[in-house]
C-alpha positions as CSV (number, residue, x, y, z in Angstrom):
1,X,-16.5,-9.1,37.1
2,X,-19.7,-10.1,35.2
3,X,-20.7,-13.1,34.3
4,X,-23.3,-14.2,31.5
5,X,-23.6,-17.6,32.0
6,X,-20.6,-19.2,31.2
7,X,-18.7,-16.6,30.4
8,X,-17.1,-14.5,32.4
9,X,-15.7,-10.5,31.5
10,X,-12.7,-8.9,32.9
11,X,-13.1,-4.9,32.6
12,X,-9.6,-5.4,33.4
13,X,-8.1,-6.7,30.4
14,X,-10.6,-4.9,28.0
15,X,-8.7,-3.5,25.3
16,X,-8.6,0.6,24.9
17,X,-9.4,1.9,21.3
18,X,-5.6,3.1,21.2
19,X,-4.4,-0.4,21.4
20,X,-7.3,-1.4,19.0
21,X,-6.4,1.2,16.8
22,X,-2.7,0.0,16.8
23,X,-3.4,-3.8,15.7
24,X,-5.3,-3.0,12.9
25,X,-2.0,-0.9,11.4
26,X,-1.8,2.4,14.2
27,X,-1.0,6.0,13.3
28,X,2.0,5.4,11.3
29,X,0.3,4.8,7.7
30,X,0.1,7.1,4.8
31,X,-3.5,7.1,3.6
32,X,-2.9,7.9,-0.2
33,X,-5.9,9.6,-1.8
34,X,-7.4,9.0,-5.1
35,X,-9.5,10.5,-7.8
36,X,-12.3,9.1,-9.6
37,X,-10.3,8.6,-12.5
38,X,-8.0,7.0,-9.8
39,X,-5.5,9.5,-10.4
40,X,-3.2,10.4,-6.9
41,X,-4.7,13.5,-5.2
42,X,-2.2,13.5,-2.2
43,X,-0.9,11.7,0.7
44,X,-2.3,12.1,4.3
45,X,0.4,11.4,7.3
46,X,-0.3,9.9,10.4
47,X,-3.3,8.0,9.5
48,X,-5.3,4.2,10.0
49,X,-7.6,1.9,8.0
50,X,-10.4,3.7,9.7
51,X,-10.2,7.0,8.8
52,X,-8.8,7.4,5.3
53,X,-11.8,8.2,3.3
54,X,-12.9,10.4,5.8
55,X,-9.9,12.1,5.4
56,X,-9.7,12.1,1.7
57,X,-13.1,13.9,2.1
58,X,-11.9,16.5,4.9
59,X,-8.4,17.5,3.2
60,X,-9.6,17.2,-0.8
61,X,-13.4,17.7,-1.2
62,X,-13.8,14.0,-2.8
63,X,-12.2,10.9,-4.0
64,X,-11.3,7.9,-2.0
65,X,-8.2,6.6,0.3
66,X,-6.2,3.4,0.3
67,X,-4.1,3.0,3.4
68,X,-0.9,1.3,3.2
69,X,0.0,0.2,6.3
């Protein structure tokens, strides 16, 4: 256990990035991806807040992603 000063860390109770990951909305949002015109281009599966756009880029070339989770 380090401590810094006052404060001490626990590496045991550091969160994972899979836990992370699931508090901010997990793997079970649809990332819906839009056009510049914001027209619907498609809907990505299995997606998070973090990695819509990049998706949206990957799967259609361009536009941008909203993730409804």
């Amino acid at each position: 256990m380090k401590k810094l000063n006052k404060l001490e860390i626990n590496p045991k109770k550091l969160m994972k990035n899979e836990e992370l990951l699931t508090l901010r909305g997990g793997y079970d949002c649809c990332c819906q991806c839009y056009n510049w015109n914001f027209e619907l281009i498609g809907v990505i599966g299995n997606a998070n807040a973090l990695n819509c756009n990049p998706l949206c880029l990957e799967y259609f070339g361009h536009g941008f992603g909203y993730c409804n989770c």
